[in-house]
RODO-2510 file (C-alpha; in nm, 4 decimals, decimal comma):
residues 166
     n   res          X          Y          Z
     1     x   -10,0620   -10,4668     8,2738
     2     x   -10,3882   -10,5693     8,2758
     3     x   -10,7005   -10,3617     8,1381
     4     x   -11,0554   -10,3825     8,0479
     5     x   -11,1952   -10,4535     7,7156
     6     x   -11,5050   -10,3185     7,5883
     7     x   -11,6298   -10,3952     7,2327
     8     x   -11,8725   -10,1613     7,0410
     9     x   -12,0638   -10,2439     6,7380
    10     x   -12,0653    -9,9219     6,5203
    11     x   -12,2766    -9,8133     6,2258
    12     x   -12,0156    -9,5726     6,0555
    13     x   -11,6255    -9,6716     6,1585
    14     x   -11,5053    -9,3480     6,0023
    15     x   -11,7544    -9,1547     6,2438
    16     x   -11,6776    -9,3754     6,5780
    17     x   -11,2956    -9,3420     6,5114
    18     x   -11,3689    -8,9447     6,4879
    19     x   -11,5940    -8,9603     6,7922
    20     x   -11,3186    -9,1830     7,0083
    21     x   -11,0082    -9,0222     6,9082
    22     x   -11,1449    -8,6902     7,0413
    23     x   -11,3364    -8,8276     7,2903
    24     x   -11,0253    -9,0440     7,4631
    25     x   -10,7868    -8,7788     7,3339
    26     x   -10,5664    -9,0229     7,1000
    27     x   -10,5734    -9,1997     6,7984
    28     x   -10,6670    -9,5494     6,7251
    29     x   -10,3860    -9,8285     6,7884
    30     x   -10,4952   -10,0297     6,4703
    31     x   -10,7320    -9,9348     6,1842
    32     x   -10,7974   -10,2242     5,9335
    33     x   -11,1555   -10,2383     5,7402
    34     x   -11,4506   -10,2980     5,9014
    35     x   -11,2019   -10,2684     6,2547
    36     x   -11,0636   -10,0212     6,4625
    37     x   -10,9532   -10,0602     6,8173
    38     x   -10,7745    -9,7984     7,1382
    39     x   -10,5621    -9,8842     7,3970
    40     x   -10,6011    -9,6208     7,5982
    41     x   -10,3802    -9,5007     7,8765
    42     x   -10,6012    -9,3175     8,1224
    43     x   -10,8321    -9,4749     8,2058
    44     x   -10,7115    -9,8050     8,1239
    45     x   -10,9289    -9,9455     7,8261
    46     x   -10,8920   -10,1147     7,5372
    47     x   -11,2093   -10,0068     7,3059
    48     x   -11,2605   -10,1926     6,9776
    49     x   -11,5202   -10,1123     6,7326
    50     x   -11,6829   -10,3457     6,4967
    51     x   -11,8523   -10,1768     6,2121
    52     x   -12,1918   -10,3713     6,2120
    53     x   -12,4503   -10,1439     5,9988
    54     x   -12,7719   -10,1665     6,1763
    55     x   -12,6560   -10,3088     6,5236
    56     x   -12,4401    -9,9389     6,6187
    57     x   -12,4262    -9,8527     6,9756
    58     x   -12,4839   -10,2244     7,0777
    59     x   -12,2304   -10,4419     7,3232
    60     x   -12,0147   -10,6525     7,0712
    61     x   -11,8780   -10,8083     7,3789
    62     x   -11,6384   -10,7511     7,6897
    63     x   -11,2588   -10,8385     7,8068
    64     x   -10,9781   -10,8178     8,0345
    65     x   -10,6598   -10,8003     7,7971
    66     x   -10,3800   -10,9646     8,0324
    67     x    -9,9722   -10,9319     8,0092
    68     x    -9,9276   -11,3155     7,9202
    69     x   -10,0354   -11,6840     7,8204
    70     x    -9,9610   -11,7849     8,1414
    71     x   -10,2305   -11,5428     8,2845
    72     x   -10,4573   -11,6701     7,9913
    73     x   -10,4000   -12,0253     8,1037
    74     x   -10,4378   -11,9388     8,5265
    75     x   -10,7843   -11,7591     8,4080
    76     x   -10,8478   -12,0578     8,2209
    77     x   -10,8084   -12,3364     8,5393
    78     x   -10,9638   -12,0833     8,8091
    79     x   -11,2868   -12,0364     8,5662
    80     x   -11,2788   -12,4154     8,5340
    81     x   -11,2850   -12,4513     8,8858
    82     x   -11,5552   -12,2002     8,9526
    83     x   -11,7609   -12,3643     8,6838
    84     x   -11,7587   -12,0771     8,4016
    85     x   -11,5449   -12,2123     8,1097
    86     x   -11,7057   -12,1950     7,8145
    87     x   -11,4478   -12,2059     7,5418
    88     x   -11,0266   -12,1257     7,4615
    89     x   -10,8598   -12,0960     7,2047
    90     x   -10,4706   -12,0825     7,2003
    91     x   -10,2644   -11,9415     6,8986
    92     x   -10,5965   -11,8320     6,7460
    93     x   -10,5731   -11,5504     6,4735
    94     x   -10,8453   -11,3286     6,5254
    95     x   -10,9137   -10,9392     6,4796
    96     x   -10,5987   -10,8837     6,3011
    97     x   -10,3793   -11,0393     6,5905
    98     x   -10,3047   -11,3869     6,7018
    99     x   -10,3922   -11,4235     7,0464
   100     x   -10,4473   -11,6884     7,3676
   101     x   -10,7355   -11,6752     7,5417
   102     x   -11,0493   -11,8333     7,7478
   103     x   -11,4116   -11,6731     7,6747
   104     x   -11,7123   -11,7721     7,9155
   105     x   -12,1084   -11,6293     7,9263
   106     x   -12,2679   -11,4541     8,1617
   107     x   -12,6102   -11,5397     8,2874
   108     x   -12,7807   -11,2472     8,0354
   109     x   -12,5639   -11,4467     7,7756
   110     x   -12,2939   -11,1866     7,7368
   111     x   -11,9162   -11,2745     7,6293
   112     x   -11,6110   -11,2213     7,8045
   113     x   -11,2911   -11,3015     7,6806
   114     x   -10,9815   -11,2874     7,8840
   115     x   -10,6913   -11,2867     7,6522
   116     x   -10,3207   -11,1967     7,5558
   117     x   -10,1647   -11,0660     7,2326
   118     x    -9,8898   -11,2974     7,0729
   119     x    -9,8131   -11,1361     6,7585
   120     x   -10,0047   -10,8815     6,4982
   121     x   -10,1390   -11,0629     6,1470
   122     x   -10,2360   -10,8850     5,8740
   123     x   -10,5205   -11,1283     5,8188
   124     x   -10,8307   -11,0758     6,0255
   125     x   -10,9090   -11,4479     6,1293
   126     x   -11,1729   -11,6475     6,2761
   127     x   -11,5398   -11,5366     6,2138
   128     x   -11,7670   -11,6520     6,4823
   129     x   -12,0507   -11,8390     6,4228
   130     x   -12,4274   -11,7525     6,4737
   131     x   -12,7737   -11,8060     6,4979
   132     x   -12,8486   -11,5548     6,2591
   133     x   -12,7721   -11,2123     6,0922
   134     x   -12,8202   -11,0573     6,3802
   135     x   -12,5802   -11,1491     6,5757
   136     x   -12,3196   -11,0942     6,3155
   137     x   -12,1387   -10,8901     6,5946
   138     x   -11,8185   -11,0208     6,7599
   139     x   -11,5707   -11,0134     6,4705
   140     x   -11,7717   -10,8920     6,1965
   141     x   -11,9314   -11,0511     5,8816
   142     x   -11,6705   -10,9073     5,6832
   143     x   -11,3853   -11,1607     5,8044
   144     x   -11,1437   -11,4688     5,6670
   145     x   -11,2855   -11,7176     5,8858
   146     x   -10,9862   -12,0568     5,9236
   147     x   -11,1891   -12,3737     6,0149
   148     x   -10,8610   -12,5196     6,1409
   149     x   -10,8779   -12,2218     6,4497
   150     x   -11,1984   -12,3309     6,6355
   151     x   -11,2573   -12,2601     6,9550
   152     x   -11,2112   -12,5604     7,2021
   153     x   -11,5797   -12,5962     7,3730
   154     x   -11,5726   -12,6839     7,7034
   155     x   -11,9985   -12,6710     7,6307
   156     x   -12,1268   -12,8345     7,3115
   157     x   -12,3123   -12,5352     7,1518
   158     x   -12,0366   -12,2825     7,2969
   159     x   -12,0225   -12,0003     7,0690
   160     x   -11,6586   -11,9275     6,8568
   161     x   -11,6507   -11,5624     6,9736
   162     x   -11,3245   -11,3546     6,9521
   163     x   -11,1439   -10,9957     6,9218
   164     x   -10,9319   -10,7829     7,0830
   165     x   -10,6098   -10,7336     6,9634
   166     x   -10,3300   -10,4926     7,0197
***
């Protein structure tokens, strides 16, 4: 099953989990500090919240969580092909889950990930990187980041984004 993936940046977790749960009519799928996410049913959705004081109702980024690696890897030849590759990363530990997946950018520079769940972790993994404070948004500033788990950039100054997990 395939579904889309929309990350939030949240001022107050506690509130947004409140907000969702009644809003989607079901509780969170994972809860971990700093990091909640849904996988809703109807509609289809997976929602993840970051809590990023200061940056709350902002786009953390955007997904389509697919049923395998061997999706990931299909995604990651056709976006090759049609020139949008930006990054993968395979086996990478991220948002409490270790997952495949390809990210590219949109022409308003905004991430997409298409990815698959391998396993759960209890560690929250890679951190992204960037150009300041500001944009402490993907995967928090609250993370374990794992230098061995960078992103493979397909671009020199591609971005190591991430999350989405199950």
């Amino acid at each position: 099953m395939s579904r889309v993936q929309l990350g939030l940046n949240v001022d107050n977790l506690d509130q947004a989990v409140e907000f969702y749960s009644k809003l989607f009519g079901t509780a969170p799928a994972k809860v971990k500090e700093g990091y909640a996410n849904f996988a809703i049913a109807e509609p289809p959705l997976k929602l993840v919240l970051f809590e990023n004081p200061g940056t709350g109702g902002t786009i953390n980024h955007l997904g389509v969580e697919v049923d395998s690696s061997e999706t990931v890897h299909k995604e990651i030849a056709r976006l090759s092909d049609e020139g949008l590759f930006t990054a993968e990363e395979i086996g990478t530990t991220c948002c409490f889950a270790t997952q495949d997946k390809v990210w590219v950018t949109g022409p308003s520079n905004e991430k997409w990930e298409v990815y698959t769940v391998l396993a759960d972790s209890d560690t929250f993994g890679n951190a992204p990187e960037h150009e300041s404070d500001s944009q402490a948004a993907c995967c928090g500033s609250s993370g374990e980041s794992d230098s061995s788990e960078k992103a493979t950039a397909h671009e020199p100054d591609a971005p190591a984004v991430c999350c989405g997990s199950a």
